[in-house]
N, C-alpha and C positions, 0 to 999 in steps of 0.2 A: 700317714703318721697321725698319731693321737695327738692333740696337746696337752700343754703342761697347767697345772693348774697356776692360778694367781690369785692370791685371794682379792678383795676389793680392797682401796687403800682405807675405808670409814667401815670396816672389820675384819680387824687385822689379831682383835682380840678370839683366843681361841674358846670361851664361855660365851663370847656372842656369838659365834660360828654354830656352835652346838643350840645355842636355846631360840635366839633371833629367828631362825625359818618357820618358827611355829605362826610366831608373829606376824609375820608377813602374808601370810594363807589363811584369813580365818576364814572366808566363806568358800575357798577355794575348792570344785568342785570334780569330778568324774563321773557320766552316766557309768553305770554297773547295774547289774542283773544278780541277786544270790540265789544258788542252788547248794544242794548236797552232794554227798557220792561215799556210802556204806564204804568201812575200812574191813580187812578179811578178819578182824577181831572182832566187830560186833560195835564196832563205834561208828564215826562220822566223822567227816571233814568240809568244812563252809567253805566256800568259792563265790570269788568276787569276777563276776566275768564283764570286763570293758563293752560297751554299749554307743551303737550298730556290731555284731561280732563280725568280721569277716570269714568266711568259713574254708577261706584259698590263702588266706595269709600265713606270714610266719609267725609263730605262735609264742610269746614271752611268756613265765612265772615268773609272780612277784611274792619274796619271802619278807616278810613284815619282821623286825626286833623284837626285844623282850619287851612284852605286852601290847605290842601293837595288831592293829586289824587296817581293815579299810580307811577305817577314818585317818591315819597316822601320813599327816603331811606330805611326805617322803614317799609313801607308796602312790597316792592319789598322785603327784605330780609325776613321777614316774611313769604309771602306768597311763595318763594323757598323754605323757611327748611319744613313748613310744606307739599310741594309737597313731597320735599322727603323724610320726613317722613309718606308717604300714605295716603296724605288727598289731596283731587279734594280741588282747593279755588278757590274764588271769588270777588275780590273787588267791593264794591257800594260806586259810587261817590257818594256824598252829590247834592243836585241840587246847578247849577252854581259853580260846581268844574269841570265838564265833558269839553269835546273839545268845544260843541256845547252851546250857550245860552238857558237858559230854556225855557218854553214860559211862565208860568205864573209871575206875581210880585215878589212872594213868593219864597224863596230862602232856608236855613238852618240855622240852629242855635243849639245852645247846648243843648237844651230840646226837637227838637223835632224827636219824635220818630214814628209819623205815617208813613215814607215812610219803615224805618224798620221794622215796623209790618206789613205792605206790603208784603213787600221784602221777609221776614223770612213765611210769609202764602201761599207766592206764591211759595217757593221754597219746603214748606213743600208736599203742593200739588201737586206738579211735580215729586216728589223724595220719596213719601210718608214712600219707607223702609230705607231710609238711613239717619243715623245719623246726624244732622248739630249741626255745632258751629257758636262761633262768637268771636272775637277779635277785642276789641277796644281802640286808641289811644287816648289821651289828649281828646278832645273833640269828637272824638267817644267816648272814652271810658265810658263819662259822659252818649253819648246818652243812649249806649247800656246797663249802668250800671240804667239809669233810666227806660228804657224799661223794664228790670228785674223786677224791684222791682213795675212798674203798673201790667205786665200781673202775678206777680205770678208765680203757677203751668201752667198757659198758655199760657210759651212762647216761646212753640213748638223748644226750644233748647237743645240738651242734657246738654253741658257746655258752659261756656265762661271765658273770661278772660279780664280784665279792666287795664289798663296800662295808669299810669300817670296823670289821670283823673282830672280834675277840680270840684271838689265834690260842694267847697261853690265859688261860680262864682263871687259874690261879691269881698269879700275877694282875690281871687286870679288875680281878675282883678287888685285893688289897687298894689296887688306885681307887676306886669306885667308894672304899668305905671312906677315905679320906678327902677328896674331892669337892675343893668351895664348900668348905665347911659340911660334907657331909651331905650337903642338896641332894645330890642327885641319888645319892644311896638312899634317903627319903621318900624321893620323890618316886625312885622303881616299887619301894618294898611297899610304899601306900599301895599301889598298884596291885602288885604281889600280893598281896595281902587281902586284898579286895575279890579279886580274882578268885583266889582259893575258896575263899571262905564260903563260894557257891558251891565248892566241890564237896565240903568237910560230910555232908551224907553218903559219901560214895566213898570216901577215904578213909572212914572211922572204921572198917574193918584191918583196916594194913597198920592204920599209928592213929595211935589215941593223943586226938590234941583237940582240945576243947577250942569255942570261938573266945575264948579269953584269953589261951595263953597262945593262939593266932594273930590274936591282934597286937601281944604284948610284942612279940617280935622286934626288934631294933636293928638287927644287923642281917647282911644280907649275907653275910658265910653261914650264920646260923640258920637261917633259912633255908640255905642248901642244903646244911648239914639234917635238920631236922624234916625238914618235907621231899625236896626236891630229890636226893639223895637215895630216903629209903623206900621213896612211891618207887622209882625208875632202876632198884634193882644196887645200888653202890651202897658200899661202905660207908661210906660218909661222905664230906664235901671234897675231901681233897682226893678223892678216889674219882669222885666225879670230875673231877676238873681236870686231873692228868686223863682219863680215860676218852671225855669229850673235847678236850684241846682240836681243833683242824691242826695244827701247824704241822705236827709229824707227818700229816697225809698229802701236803701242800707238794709234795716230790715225786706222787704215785698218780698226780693230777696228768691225764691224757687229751681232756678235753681243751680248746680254747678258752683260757681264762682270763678273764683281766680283774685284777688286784689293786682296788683303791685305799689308800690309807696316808693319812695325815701321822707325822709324829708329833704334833703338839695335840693329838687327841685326850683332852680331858676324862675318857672316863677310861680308858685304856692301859695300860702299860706301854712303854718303849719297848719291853718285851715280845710285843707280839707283833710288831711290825717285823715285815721280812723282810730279806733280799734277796737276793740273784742263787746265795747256796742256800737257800729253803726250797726253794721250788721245782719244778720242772721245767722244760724246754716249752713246756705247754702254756706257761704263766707269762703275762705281758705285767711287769708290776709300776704303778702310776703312787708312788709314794713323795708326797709333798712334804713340805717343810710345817705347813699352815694350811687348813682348812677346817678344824676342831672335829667333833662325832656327830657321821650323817651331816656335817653341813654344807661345805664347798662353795662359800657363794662369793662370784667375783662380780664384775659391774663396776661403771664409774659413777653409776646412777641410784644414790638412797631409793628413791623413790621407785628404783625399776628394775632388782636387785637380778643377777644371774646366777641361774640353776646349773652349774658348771657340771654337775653328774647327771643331768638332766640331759647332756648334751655329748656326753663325752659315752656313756652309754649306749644309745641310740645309733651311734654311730661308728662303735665297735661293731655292736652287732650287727649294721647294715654291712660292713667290712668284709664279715664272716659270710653272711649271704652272698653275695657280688663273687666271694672268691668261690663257692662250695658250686655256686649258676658257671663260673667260668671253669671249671674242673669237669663240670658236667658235661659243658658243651664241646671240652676239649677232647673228653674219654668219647664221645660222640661219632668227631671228624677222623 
């Protein structure tokens, strides 16, 4: 059995849940190794590969949030505990999340899922006897969660696990533009903003938008509506957002999933939390009361706070291995 989460009683607030873990990590660290690996379009994709590799282990991805890489808290502590819990990982940036500029126009966004099914065919074929997972954050978690739910029984993963996810994109955008005054819609679209604005030579053929009226940006629906939206083929933002939602696909999920979410997630909707008729027979869902976005930290200890998805992760997945080793040995005898 899994357990349940608790938060700590010295944060119990859901805005400390979410920002506090930055805090807590500043020098905190992971060996990693980056390499590349050419997309069938003519781009690239950065990989963060966990360091000594094992090359017999079971093998996790880790999907970073909107505008996250390696450096992002959440992933580095992740991809440690499962090192040490004896799994080889691997981080894949999102394109224009990497050191380098992409070369295409085309960037990332919450639905799409082809360079993951890439990624996860490529690695199958490389590795063909070993186990892979995958893990994903806020907006990984969406991708990886809708990825699920297209390929079915074909998505050559043994488990995964979705953490924090933006299920209805809509919806959790409106939370995000009003949220603690606005912060956090700030604090993305700095980001957003910043990001892009390396891209704007490769983009000025698709939409003319100068780095003035880039930067002038304030809202982040209009940012969808304006970049996000018409780079990646939509109509506009809300075409984007009913089309990349996970949540419709959360039923057509075949693989071993586990679904984490807080309902006092501040940057979310209550909307996009599930339950039991969203999903499949396939979804184990771990939805708390308290543990704010990406945060989950319980502990009686300020000073020695606990990574409750840190732990609860790691341990599904060892689950799934233990049973997939006992299945094997039983088709054996």
């Amino acid at each position: 059995m899994l357990p349940e989460f608790k938060p700590a009683w010295w944060m119990r607030n859901r805005h400390l849940q979410t920002i506090m873990p930055r805090f807590f990590r500043p020098f905190h660290n992971t060996r990693y190794d980056l390499s590349t690996i050419d997309t069938p379009d003519g781009d690239f994709l950065e990989l963060a590969w966990a360091q000594p590799h094992n090359e017999h282990a079971p093998l996790a991805i880790v999907l970073h949030g909107l505008e996250g890489n390696i450096n992002s808290f959440y992933a580095k502590g992740m991809m440690k505990k499962l090192k040490q819990q004896g799994f080889a990982v691997v981080l894949m940036h999102f394109r224009n999340c990497s050191r380098e500029v992409n070369r295409l126009a085309r960037a990332y966004h919450s639905g799409e899922t082809e360079d993951l099914r890439f990624f996860i065919n490529h690695l199958k074929n490389t590795f063909p006897s070993r186990p892979l997972f995958a893990v994903g954050f806020s907006l990984g978690g969406n991708v990886l969660a809708k990825y699920l739910g297209e390929q079915g029984s074909q998505s050559n993963l043994h488990g995964a696990a979705v953490v924090s996810a933006p299920f209805d994109l809509s919806a959790s955008c409106e939370v995000i533009r009003k949220s603690l005054g606005k912060i956090y819609q700030k604090y993305l679209l700095d980001c957003m903003k910043k990001s892009m604005q390396r891209k704007l030579p490769q983009i000025e053929q698709q939409i003319s938008l100068t780095p003035e009226k880039l930067m002038a940006i304030d809202d982040l629906w209009q940012f969808d509506n304006l970049l996000t939206a018409p780079l990646h083929g939509f109509a506009g933002a809300e075409d984007y957002y009913q089309q990349a939602s996970a949540k419709p696909f959360l039923k057509t999920i075949e693989t071993p999933t586990l679904i984490v979410h807080a309902k006092d997630d501040p940057m979310l909707s209550i909307k996009a939390v599930p339950d039991s008729t969203d999903v499949s027979e396939h979804v184990t869902l771990r939805i708390s009361e308290k543990g704010g976005h990406v945060g989950f930290i319980s502990g009686n200890n300020p000073f020695k706070p606990e990574y409750w998805l840190e732990r609860i992760v790691p341990e599904y997945f060892q689950q799934l291995v233990k049973k997939s080793s006992d299945d094997h040995s039983t088709r054996k005898t």
